[in-house]
MIBA-718029 format. One line per 8 residues: number of its first residue (from 0); for each residue x, y, z of N, C-alpha, C, O. Coordinates in steps of 0.001 Angstrom, whole numbers, plus 500000, padded with zeros to 6 digits. Example, Ala and Ser with C-alpha at 12.3 -4.5 7.8 and 13.67 -1.06 7.14 Angstrom:
residues 2
0	513190,494310,507800,512300,495500,507800,513200,496700,507800,514236,496681,508465 ~ 512850,497750,507080,513670,498940,507140,512900,500030,507870,513409,501138,508039 .
END
This chain:
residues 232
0	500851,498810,500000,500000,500000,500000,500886,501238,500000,501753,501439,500851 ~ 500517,502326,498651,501080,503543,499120,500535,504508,499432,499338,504686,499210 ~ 501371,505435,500078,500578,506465,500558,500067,507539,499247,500407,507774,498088 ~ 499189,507940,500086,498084,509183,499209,498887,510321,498749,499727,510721,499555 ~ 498813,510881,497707,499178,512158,497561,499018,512933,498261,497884,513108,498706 ~ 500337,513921,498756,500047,515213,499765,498690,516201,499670,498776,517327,499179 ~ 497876,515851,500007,496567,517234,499657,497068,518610,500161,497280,519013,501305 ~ 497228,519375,498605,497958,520700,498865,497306,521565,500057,497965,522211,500871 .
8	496087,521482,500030,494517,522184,500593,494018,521429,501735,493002,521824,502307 ~ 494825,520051,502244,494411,519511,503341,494968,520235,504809,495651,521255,504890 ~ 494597,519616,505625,495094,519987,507203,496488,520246,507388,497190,519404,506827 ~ 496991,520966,507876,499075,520386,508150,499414,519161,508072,498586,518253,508158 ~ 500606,518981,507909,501100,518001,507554,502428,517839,507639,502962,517044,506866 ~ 503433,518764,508861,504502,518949,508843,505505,517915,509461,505482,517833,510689 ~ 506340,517152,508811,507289,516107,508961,507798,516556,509859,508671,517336,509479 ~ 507719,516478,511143,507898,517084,512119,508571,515635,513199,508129,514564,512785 .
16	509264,515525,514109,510595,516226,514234,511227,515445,513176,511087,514318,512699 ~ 512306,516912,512900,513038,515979,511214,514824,516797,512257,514918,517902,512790 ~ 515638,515949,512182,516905,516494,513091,517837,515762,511715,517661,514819,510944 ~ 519323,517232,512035,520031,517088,510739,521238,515618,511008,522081,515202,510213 ~ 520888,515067,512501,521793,514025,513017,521256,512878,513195,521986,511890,513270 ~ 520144,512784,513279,519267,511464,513356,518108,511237,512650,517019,511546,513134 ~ 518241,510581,511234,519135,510302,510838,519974,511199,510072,519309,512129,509617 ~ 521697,511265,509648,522253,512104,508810,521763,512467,508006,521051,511698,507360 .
24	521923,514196,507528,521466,514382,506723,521973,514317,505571,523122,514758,505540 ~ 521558,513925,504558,522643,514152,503091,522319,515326,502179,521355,515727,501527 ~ 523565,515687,502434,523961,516976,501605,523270,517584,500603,523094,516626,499850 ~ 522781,518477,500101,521757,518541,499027,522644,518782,498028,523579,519464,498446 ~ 522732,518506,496899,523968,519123,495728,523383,519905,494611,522478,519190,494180 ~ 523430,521073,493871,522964,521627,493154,524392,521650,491631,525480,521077,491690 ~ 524075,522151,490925,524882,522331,489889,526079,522985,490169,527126,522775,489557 ~ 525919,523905,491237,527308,523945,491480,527651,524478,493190,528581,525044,493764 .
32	526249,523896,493579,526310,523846,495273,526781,522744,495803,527175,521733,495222 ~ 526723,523005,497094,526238,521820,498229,526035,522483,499388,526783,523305,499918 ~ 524751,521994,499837,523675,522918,501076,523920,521525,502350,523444,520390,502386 ~ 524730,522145,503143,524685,520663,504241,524960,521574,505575,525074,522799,505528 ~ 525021,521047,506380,524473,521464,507958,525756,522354,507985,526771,522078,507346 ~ 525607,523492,508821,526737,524688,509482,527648,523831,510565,527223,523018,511385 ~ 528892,524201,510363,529252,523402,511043,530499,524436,512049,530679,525613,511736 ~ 531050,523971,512904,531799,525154,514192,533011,525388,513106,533237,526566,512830 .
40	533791,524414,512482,534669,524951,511456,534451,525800,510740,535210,526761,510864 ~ 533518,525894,509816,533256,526964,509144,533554,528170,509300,533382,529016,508422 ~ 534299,528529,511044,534053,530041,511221,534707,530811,510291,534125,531680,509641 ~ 535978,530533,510170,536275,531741,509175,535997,532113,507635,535958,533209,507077 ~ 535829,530893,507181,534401,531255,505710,533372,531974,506504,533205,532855,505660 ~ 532744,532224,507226,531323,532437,507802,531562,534144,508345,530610,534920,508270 ~ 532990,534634,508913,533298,535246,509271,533541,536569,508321,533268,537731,508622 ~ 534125,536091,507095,534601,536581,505865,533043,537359,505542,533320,538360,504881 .
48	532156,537316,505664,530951,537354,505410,530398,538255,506761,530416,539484,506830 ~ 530000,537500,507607,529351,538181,508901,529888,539443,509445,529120,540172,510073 ~ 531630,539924,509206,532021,540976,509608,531571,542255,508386,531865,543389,508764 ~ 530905,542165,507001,530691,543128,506231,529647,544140,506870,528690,543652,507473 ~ 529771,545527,506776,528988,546299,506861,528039,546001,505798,526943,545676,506255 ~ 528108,546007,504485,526850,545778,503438,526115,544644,503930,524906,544475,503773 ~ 526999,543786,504604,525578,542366,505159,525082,543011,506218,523860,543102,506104 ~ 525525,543543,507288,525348,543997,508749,523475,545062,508742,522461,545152,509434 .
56	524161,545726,507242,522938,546789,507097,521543,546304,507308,520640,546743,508021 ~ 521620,545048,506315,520113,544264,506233,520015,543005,507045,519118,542241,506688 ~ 520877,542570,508236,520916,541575,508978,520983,541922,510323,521774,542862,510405 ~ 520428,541549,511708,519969,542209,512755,520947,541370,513354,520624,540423,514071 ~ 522147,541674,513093,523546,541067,513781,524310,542072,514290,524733,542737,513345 ~ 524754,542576,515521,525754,543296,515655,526890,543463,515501,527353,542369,515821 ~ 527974,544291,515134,529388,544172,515258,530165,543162,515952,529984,542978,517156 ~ 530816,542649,515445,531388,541631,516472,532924,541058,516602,533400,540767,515504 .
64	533633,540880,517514,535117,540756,517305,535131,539253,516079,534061,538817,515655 ~ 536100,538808,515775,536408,537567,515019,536213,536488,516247,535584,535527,515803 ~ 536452,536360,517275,536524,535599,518640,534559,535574,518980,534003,534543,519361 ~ 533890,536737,518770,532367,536897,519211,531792,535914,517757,531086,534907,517818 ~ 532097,536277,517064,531882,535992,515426,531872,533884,515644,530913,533112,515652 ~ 533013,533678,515750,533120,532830,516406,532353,531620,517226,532301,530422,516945 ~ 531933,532143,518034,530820,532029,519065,529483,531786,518623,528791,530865,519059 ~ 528921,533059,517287,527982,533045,517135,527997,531750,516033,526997,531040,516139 .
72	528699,531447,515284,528693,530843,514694,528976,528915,515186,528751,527817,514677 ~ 529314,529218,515888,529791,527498,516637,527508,527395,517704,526945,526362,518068 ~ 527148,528350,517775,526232,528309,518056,524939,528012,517213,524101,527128,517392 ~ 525008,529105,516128,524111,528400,514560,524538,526980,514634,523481,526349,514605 ~ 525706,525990,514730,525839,524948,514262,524959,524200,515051,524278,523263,514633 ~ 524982,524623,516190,524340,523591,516892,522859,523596,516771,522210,522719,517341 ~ 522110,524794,515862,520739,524447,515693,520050,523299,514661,519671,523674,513551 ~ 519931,522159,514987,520218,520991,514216,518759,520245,514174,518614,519292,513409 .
80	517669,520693,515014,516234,519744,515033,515166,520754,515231,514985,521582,516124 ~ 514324,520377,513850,512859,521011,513905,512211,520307,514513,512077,519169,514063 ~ 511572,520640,515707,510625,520029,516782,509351,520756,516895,508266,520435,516411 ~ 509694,521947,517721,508343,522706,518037,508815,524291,517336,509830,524639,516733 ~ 507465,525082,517766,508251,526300,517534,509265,527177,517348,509295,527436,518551 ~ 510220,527943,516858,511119,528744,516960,512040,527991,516733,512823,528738,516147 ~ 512570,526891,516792,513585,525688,516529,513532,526390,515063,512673,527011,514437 ~ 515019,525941,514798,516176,526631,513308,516956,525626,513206,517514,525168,514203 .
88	517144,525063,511865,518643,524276,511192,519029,525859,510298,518279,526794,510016 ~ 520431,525666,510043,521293,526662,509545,521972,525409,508557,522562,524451,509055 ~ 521793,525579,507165,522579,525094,506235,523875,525737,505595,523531,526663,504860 ~ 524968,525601,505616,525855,526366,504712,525583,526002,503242,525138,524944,502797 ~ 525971,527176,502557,526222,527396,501078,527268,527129,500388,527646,528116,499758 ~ 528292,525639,500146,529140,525452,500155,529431,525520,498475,528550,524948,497833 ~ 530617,526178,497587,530688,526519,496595,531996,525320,496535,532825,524993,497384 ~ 531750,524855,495137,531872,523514,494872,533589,523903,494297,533460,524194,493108 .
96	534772,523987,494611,536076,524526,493426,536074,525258,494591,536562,524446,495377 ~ 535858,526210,495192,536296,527469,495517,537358,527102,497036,537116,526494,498079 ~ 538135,527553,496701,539342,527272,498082,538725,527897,499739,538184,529003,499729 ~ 538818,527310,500782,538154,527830,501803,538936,529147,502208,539985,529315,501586 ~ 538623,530053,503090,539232,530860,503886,540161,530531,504708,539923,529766,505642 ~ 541561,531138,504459,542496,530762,505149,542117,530436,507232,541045,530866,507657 ~ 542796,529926,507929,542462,530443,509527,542927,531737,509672,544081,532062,509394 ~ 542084,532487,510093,542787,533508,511115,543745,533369,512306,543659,532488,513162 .
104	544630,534300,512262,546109,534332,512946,545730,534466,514477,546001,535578,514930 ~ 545226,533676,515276,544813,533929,516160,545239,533086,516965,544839,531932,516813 ~ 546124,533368,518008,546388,531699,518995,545941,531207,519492,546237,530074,519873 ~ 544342,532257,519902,543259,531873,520795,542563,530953,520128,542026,530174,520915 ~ 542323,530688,518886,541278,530210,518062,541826,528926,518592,543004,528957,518947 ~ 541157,527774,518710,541194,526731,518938,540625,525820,517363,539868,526272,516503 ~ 541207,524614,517390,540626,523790,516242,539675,523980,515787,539598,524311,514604 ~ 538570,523830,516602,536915,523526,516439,536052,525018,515750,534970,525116,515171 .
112	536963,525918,516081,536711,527097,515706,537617,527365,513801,537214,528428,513329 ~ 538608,526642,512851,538846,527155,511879,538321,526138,511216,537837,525067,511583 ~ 538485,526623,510201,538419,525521,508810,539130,525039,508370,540244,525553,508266 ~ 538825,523659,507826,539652,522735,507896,539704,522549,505806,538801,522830,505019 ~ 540522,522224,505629,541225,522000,504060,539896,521202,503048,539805,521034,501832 ~ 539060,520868,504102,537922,519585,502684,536888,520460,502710,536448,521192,503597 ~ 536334,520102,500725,535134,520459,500588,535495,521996,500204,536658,522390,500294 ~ 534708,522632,499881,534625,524371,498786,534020,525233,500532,533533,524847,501595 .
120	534459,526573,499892,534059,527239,500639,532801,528103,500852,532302,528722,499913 ~ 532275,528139,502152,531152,529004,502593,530834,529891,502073,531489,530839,502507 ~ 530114,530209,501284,530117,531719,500672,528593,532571,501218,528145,533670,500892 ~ 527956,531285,502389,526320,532085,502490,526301,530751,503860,527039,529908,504370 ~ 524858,531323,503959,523679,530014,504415,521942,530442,504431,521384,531498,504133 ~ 521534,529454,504793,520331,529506,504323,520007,528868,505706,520629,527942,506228 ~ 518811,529593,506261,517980,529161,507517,516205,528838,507656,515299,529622,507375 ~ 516106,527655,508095,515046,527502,508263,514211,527228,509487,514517,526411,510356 .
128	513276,527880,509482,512480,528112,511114,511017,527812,511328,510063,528349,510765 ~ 511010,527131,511982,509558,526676,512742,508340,527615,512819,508376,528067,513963 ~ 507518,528016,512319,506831,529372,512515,505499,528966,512564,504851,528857,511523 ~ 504854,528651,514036,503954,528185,513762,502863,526967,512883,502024,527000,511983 ~ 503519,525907,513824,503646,524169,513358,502528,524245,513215,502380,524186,511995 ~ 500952,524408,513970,499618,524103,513846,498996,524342,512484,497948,523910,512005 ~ 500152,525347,511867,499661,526048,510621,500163,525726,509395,499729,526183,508337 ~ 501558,524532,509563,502159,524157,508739,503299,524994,508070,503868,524764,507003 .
136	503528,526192,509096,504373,527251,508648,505528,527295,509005,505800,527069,510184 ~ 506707,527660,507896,508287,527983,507576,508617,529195,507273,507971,529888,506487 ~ 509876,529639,507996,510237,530820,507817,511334,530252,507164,511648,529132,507569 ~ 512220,530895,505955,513409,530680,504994,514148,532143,505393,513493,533138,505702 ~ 515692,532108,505331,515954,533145,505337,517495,532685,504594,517994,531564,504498 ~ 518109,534289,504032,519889,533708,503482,520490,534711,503867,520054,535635,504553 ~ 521876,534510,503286,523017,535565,503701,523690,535389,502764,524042,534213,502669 ~ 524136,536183,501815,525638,535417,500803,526448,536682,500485,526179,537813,500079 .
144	528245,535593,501067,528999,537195,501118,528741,537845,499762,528428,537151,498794 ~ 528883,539313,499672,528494,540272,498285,529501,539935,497546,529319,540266,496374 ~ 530896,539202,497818,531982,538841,496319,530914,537934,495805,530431,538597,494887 ~ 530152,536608,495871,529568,535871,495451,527959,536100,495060,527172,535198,494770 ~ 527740,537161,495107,526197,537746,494953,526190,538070,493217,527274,538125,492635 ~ 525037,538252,492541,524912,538566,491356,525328,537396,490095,525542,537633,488906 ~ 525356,536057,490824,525608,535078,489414,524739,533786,490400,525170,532661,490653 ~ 523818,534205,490693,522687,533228,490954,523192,532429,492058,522913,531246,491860 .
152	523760,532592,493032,524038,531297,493625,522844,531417,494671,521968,530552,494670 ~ 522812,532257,495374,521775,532796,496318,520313,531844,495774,519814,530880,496355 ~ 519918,532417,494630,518518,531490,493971,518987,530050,493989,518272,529207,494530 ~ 519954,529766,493525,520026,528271,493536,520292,527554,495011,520040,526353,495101 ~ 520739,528187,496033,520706,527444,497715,519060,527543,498393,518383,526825,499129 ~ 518852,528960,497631,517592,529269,498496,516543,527995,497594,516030,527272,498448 ~ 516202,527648,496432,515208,526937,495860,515442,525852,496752,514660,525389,497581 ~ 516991,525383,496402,517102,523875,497142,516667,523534,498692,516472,522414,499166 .
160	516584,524616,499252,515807,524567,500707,514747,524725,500935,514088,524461,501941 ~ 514456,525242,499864,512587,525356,499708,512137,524222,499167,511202,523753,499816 ~ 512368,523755,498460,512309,522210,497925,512360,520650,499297,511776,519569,499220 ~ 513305,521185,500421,513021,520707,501203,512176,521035,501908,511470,520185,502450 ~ 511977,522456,502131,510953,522568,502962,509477,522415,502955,508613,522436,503832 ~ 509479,522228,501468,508173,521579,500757,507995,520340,500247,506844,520071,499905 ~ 508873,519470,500097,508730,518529,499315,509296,517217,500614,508997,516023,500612 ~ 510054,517863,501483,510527,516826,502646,509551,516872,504227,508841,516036,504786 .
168	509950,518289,504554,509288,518679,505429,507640,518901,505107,506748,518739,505939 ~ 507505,519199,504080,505630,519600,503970,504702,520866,504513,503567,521147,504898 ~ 505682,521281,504325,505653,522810,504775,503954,523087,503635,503721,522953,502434 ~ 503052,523550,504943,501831,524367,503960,502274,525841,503051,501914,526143,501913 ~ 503243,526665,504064,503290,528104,503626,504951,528096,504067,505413,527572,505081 ~ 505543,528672,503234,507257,529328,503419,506696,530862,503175,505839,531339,502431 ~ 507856,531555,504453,508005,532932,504232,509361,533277,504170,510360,532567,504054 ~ 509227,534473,504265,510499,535118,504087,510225,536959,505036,509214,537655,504937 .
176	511022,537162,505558,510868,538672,506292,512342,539111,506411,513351,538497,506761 ~ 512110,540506,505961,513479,540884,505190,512887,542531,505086,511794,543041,504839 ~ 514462,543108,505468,514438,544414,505536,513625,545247,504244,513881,544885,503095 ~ 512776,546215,504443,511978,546792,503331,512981,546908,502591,512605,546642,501449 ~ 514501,547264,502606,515321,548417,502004,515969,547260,501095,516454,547487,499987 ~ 515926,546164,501616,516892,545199,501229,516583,544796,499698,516697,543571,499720 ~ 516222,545207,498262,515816,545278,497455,516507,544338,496732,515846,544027,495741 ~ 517700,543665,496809,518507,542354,496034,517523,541146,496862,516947,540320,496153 .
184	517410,541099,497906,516275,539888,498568,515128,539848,498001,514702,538818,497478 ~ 514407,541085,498032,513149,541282,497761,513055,540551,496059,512116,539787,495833 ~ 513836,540780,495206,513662,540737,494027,514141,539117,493829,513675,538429,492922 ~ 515252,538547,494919,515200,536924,494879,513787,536553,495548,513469,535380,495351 ~ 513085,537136,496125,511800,536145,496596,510818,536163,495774,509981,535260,495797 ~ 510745,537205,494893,509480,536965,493191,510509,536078,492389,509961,535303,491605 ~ 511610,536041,492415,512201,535398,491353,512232,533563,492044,512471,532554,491381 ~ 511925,533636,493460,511584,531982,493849,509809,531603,493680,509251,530547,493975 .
192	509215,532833,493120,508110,532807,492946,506514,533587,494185,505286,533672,494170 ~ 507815,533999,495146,507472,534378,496200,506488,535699,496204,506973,536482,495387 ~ 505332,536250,496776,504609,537556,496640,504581,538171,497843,504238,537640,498899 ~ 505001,539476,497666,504932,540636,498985,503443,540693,499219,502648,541332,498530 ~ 503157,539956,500266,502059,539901,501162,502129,541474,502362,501023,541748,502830 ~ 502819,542027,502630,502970,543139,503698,503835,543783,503650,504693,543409,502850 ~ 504101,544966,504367,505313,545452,504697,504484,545997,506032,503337,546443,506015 ~ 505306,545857,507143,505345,546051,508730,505979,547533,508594,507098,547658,508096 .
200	505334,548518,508992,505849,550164,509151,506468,550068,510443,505978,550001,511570 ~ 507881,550078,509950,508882,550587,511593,508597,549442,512963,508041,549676,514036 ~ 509234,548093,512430,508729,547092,512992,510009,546798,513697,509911,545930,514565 ~ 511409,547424,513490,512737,547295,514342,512945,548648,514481,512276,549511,513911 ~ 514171,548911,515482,514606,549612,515684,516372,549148,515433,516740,548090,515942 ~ 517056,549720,514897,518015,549275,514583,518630,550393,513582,518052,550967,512660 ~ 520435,550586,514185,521313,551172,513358,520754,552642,513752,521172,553638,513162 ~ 519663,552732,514912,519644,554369,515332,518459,554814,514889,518165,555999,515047 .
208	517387,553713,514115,516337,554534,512955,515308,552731,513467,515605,551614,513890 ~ 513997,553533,513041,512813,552676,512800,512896,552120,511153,513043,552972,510277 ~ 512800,550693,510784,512956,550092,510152,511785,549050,509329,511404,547943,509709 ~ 511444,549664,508317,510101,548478,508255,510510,547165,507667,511598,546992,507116 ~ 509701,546359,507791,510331,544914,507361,509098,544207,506206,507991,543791,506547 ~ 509482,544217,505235,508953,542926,504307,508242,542191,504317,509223,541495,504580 ~ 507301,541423,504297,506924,539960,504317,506475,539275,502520,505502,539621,501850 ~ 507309,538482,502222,507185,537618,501346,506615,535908,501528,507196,535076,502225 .
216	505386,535655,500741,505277,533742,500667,505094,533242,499745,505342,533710,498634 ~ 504556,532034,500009,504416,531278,498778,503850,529917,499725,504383,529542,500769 ~ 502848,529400,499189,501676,528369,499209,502907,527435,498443,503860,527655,497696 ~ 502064,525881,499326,502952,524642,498533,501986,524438,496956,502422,524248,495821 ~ 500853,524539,497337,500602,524290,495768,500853,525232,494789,500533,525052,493614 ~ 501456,526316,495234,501965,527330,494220,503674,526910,493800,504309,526808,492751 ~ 503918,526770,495037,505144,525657,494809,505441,524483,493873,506315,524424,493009 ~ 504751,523778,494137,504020,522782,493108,503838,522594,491891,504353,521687,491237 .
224	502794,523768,491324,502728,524032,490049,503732,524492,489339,503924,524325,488135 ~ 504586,525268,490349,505740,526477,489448,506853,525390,489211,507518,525453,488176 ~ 507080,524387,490142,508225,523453,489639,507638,522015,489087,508388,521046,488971 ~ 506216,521953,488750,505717,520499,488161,506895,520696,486728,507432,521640,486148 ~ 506881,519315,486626,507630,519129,484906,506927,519988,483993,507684,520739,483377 ~ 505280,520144,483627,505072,520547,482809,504597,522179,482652,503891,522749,481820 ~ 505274,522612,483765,505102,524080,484289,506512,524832,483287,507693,524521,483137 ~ 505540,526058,482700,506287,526962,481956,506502,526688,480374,507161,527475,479695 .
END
């Protein structure tokens, strides 16, 4: 006996708890990705990135030493199981050829904290969040340092996680919430097929100024249709 087709229009249905360690997860590979769990090495690919003012502008991260940076990042790794609410996995954006980031010269840095010689380097990640399970709802979010922005890689990590988050997990609704100003995001979330449902007037405070924020989604059966084989 197999099971029924997902009813796009039925009740939730969220594959719920799905953890990136039990069982392993395997790597997602794209044409010239690979989307696999954040890991405490990563810091200084991750770092290369997280210390930019142009990311800082549209990301509600503060300044941070390479040592804090660090920290925050050995911490993303450990968000590893969608269970209940607010629960986050953090995937890196691993670019397939590309040499990693050297370690930083630091004596403090300990192993667990650099990167290690295997596999392409970090150039992003992509996050996904629990947003209200009763409802079947996902929050998606990315980051990709600006040397690697403007030749699609961003669209191609972000689909492949939406693809899980719809096609593994069963996600009813993916969003996205993202700085009004942030206009390279905004224009990847119509281009994942995504529609500005809102904009929140002065919904942060941040960088000294009131800030409105975005809201972008997308329905699984809109999902669905836009990537069936015989779509387009």
């Amino acid at each position: 006996m197999t099971d029924a087709p997902l009813p796009f229009d039925g009740p939730p249905q969220l594959a719920l708890p799905f953890d990136l360690d039990d069982p392993p997860f395997a790597p997602v590979e794209t044409d010239r990705l690979v989307l696999r769990p954040l890991e405490a090495s990563d810091t200084d690919d991750v770092w290369e990135y997280q210390r930019l003012p142009e990311v800082l502008r549209y990301i509600p991260w503060p300044e941070r030493t390479y040592e804090e940076g660090r920290a925050h990042t050995v911490k993303r790794s450990r968000l590893r199981r969608l269970e209940k609410d607010e629960d986050a996995i953090i995937l890196a954006i691993e670019l397939v050829g590309e040499p990693r980031v050297a370690p930083a010269a630091d004596a403090r840095a300990d192993a667990a904290g650099r990167a290690d010689a295997a596999g392409g380097r970090v150039i992003g990640d992509v996050m996904l969040r629990t947003d209200r399970i009763e409802h079947g709802r996902l929050e998606i979010g990315w980051v990709v340092h600006p040397d690697f922005q403007g030749r699609g890689f961003a669209r191609e990590a972000a689909a492949a996680v939406m693809g899980l988050a719809f096609d593994t997990l069963r996600a009813h609704r993916v969003h996205a919430l993202l700085d009004a100003r942030n206009a390279a995001s905004a224009a990847l979330c119509e281009r994942l097929g995504m529609r500005r449902e809102a904009t929140i007037l002065e919904e942060q405070y941040d960088d000294g100024e009131w800030q409105d924020t975005a809201m972008y989604g997308i329905l699984h059966r809109e999902w669905a249709q836009r990537n069936s084989p015989t779509a387009g």
